[in-house]
NUPA-719464 format. One record per residue (C-alpha): residue number from 1; residue in three letters; x, y negated, z. Coordinates in Angstrom, 1 decimal. Each point is the difference from the previous one (the first is absolute). Example, Ala and Ser with C-alpha at 12.3 -4.5 7.8 and 13.67 -1.06 7.14 Angstrom:
2
+-----+------+--------+--------+--------+
|  nr | rest |      X |      Y |      Z |
+-----+------+--------+--------+--------+
|   1 |  ALA |   12.3 |    4.5 |    7.8 |
|   2 |  SER |    1.4 |   -3.4 |   -0.7 |
+-----+------+--------+--------+--------+
END
This chain:
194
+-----+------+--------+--------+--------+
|  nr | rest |      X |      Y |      Z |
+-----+------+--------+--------+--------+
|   1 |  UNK |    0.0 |    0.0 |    0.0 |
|   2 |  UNK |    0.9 |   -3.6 |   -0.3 |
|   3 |  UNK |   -0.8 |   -2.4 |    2.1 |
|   4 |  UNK |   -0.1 |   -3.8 |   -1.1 |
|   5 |  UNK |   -0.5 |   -3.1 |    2.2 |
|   6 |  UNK |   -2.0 |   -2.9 |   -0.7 |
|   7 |  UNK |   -1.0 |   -3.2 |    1.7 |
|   8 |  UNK |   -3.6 |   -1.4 |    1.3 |
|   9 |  UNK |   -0.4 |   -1.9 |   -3.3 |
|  10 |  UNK |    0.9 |    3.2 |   -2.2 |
|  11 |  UNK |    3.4 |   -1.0 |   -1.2 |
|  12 |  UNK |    2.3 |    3.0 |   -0.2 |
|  13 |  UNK |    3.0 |   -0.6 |    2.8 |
|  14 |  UNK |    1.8 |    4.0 |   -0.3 |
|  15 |  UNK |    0.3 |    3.6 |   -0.4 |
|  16 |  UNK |    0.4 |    1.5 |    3.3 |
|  17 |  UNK |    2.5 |    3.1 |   -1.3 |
|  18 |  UNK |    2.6 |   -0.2 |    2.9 |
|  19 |  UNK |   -0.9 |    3.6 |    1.6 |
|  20 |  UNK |    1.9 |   -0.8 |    3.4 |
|  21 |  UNK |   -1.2 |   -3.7 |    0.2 |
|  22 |  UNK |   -3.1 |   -0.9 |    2.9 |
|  23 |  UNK |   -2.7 |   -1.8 |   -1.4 |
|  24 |  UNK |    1.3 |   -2.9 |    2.2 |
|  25 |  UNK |    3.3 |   -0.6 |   -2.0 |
|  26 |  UNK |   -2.5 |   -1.5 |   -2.9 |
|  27 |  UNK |   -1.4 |   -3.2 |    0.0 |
|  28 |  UNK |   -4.0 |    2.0 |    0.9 |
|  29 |  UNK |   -1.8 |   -3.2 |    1.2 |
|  30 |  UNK |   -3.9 |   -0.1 |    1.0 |
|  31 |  UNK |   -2.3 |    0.2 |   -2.9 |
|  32 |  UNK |    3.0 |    1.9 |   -2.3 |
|  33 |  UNK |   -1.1 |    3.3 |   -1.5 |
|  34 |  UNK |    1.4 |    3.4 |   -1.1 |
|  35 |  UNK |   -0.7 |    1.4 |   -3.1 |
|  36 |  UNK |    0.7 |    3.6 |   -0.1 |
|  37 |  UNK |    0.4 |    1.5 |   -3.7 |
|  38 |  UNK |    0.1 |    3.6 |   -0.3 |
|  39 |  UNK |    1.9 |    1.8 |   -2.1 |
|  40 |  UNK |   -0.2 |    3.4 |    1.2 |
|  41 |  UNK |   -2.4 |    1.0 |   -3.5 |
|  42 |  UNK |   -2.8 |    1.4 |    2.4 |
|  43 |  UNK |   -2.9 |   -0.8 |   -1.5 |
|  44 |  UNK |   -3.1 |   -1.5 |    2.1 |
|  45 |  UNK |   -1.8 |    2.4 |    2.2 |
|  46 |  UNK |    2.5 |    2.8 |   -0.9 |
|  47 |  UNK |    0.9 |    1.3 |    3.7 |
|  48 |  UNK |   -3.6 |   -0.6 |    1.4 |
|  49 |  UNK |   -1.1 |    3.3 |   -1.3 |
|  50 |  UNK |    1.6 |    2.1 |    2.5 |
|  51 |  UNK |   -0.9 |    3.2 |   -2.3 |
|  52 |  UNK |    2.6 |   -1.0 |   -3.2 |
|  53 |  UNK |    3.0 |   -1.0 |    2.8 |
|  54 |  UNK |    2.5 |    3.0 |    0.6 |
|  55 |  UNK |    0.1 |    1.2 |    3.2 |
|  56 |  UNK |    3.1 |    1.8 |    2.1 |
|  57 |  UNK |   -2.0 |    3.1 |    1.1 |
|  58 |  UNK |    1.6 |    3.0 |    2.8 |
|  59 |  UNK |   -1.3 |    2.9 |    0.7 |
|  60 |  UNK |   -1.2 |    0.8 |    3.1 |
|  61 |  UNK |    2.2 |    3.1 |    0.1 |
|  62 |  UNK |    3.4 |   -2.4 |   -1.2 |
|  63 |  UNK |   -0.7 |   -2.3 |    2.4 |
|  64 |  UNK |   -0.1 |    2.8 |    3.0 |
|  65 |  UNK |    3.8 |    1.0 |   -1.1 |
|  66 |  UNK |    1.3 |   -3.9 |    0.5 |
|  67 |  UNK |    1.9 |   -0.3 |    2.8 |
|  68 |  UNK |   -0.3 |   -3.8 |   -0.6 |
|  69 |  UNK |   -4.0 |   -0.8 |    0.8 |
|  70 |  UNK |   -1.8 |   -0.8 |    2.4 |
|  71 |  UNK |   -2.1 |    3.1 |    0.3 |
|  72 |  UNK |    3.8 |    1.4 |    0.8 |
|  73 |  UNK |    0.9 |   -2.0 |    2.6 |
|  74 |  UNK |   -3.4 |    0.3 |    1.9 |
|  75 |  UNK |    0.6 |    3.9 |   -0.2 |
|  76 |  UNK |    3.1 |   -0.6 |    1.2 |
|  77 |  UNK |   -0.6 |   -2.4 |    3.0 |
|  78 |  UNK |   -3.7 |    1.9 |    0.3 |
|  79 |  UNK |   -1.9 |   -3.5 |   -0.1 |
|  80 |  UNK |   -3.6 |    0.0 |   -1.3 |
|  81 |  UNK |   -1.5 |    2.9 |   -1.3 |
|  82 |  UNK |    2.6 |    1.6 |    0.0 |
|  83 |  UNK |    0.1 |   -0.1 |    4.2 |
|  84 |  UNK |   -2.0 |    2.6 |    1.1 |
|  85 |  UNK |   -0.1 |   -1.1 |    3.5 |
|  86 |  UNK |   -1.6 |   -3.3 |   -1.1 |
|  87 |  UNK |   -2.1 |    1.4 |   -2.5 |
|  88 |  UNK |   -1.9 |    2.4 |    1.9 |
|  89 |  UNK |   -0.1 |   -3.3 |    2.8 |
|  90 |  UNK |   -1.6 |   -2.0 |   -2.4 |
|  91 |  UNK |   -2.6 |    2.7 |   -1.2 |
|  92 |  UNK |   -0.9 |    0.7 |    3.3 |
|  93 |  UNK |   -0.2 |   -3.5 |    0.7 |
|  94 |  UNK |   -2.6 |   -0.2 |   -3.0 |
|  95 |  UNK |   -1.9 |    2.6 |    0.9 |
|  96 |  UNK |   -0.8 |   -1.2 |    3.6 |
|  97 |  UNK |   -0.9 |   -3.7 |   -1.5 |
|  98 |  UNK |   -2.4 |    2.3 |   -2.5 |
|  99 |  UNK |   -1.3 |    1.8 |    2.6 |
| 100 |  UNK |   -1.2 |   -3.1 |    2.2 |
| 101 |  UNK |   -1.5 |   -1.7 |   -2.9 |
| 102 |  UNK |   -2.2 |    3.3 |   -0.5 |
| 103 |  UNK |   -1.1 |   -0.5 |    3.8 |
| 104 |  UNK |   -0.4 |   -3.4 |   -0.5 |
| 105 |  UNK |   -2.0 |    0.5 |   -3.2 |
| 106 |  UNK |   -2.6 |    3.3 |    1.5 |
| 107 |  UNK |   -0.7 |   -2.7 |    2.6 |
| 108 |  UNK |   -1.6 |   -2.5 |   -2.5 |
| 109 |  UNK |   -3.2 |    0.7 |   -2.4 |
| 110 |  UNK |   -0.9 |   -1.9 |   -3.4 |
| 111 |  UNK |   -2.8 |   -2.3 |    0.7 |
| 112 |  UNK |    1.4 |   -1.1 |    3.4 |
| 113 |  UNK |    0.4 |   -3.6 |    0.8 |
| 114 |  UNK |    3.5 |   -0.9 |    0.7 |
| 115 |  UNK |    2.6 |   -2.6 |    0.7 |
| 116 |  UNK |    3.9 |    0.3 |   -1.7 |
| 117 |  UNK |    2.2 |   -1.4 |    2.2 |
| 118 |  UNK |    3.9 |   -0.4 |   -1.7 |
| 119 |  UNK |    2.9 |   -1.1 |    1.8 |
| 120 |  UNK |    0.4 |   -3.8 |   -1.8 |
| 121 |  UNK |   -3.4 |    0.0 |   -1.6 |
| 122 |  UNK |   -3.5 |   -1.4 |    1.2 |
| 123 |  UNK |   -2.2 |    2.6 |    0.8 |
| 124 |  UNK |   -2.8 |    1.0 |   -2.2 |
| 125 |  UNK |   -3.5 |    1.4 |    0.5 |
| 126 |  UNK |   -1.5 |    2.4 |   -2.8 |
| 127 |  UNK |   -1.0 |    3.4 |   -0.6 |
| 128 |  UNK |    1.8 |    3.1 |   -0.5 |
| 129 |  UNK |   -0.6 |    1.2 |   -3.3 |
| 130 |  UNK |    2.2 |    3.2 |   -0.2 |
| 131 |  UNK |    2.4 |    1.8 |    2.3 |
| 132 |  UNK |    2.5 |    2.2 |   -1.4 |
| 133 |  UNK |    2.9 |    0.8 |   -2.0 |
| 134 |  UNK |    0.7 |   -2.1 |   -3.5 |
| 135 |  UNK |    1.8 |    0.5 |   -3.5 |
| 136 |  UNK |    2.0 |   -3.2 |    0.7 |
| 137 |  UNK |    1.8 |    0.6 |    3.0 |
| 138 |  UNK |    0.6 |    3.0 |    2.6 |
| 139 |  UNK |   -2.0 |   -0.1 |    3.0 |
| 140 |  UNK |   -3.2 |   -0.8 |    1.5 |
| 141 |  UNK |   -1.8 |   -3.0 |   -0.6 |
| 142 |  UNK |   -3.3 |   -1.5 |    0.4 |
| 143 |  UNK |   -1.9 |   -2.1 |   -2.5 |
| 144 |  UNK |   -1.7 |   -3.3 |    1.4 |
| 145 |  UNK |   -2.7 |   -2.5 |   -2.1 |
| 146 |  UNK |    1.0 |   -2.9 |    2.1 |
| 147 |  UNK |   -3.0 |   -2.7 |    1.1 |
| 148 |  UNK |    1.9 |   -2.7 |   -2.3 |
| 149 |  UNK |    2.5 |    0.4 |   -2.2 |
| 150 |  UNK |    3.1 |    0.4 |    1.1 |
| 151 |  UNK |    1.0 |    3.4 |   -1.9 |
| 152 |  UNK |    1.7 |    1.0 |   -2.9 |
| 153 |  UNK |   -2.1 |    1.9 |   -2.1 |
| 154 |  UNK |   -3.4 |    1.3 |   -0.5 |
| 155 |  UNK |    0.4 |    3.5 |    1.2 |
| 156 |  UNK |    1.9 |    1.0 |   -2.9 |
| 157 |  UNK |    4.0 |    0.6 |   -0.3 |
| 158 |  UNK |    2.0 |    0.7 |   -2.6 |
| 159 |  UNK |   -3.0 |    0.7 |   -2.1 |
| 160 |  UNK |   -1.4 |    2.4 |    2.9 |
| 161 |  UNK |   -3.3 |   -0.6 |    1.4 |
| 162 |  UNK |    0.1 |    0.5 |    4.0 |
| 163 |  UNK |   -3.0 |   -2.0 |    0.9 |
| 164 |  UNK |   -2.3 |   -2.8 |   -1.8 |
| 165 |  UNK |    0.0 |   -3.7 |    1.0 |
| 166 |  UNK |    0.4 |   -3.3 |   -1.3 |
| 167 |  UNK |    3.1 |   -1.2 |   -1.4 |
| 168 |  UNK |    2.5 |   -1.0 |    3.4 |
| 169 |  UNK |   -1.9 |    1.6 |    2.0 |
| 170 |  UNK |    1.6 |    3.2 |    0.6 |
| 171 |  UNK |    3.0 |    1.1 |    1.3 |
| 172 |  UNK |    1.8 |    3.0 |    1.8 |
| 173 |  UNK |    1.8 |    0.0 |    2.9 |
| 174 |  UNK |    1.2 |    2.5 |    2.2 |
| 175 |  UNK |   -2.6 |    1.8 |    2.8 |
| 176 |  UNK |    2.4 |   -1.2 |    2.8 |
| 177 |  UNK |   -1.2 |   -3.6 |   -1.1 |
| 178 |  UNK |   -3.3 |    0.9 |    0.1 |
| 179 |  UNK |   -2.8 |   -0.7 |    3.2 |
| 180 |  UNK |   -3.0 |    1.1 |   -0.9 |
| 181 |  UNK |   -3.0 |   -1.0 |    2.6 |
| 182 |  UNK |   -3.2 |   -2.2 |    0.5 |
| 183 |  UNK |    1.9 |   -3.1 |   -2.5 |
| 184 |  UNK |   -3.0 |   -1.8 |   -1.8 |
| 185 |  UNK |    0.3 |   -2.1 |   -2.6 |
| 186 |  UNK |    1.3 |   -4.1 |    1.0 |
| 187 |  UNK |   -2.5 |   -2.4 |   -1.4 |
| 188 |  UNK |    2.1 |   -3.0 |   -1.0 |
| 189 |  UNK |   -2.8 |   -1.6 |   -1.1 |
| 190 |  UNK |    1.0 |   -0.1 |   -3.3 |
| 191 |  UNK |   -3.8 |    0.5 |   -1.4 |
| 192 |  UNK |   -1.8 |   -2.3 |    2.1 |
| 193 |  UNK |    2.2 |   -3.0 |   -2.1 |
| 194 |  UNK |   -0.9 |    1.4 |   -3.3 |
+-----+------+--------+--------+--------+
END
């Protein structure tokens, strides 16, 4: 590439073609410009389909015999998946979680008023929709139709339908977040002003 400088008022002032040289040992002064000319023959839009670029590709099977990788040295210092120690720690660890959020989930029925309650969030009145496990993540959730709308969706993710609501006024959150009890409706008296 070339790269050219010019002033504010367009007049050309110099090529910029010392490689070593910082753009502060040219006289670059507010309003200047670069212009950039390239000259590597790609044509426009030639790298953007990822299909025609040639890719570097290892097999799985070549890259188990280097020594050099990083799969190698977490065998070697037994880090990751490759510790069984903090492996079978971790999947014990996600099945306990699992298994309180199946508690916390028998404990809750759809059609039950609730309240969410998040750490850092308002809490949130509604009604529980659904109560089980989803496509889009592992676990147990439950499915609320808030009272206003402050959800995400309308009981549909990731082109799943859970639950049916109007648009952000549904949202799942996990049972531990979940009261359910004697939580009516708040009348903000939003109708009476209409």
């Amino acid at each position: 590439m070339d790269l050219q400088l010019f002033s504010a008022d367009n007049t050309f002032l110099q090529n910029l073609d010392q490689d070593d040289a910082l753009l502060g040992s040219y006289p670059v002064d507010d309003g200047c410009r670069i212009h950039v000319i390239d000259k590597s023959g790609a044509r426009i839009g030639e790298f953007e389909d990822l299909s025609r670029v040639e890719k570097y590709e290892l097999s799985n099977e070549a890259y188990e015999k280097r020594t050099d990788s990083v799969r190698s040295f977490l065998k070697k210092n037994k880090m990751g998946k490759f510790n069984e120690a903090e492996t079978a720690q971790m999947k014990a660890e996600n099945d306990r979680k699992i298994e309180e959020e199946r508690v916390a989930a028998e404990a809750i029925t759809t059609g039950a008023r609730c309240e969410v309650r998040a750490v850092g969030l308002p809490t949130k009145r509604g009604t529980v929709m659904y109560v089980g496990q989803t496509d889009f993540k592992p676990g147990y959730w439950v499915g609320v139709k808030y009272d206003e709308p402050l959800g995400k969706h309308d009981g549909s993710v990731e082109g799943k339908r859970y639950f049916t609501c109007s648009p952000k006024y549904g949202a799942f959150v996990k049972p531990q977040h979940v009261s359910v009890g004697d939580y009516p409706e708040e009348d903000y008296g939003l109708d009476d002003e209409m």
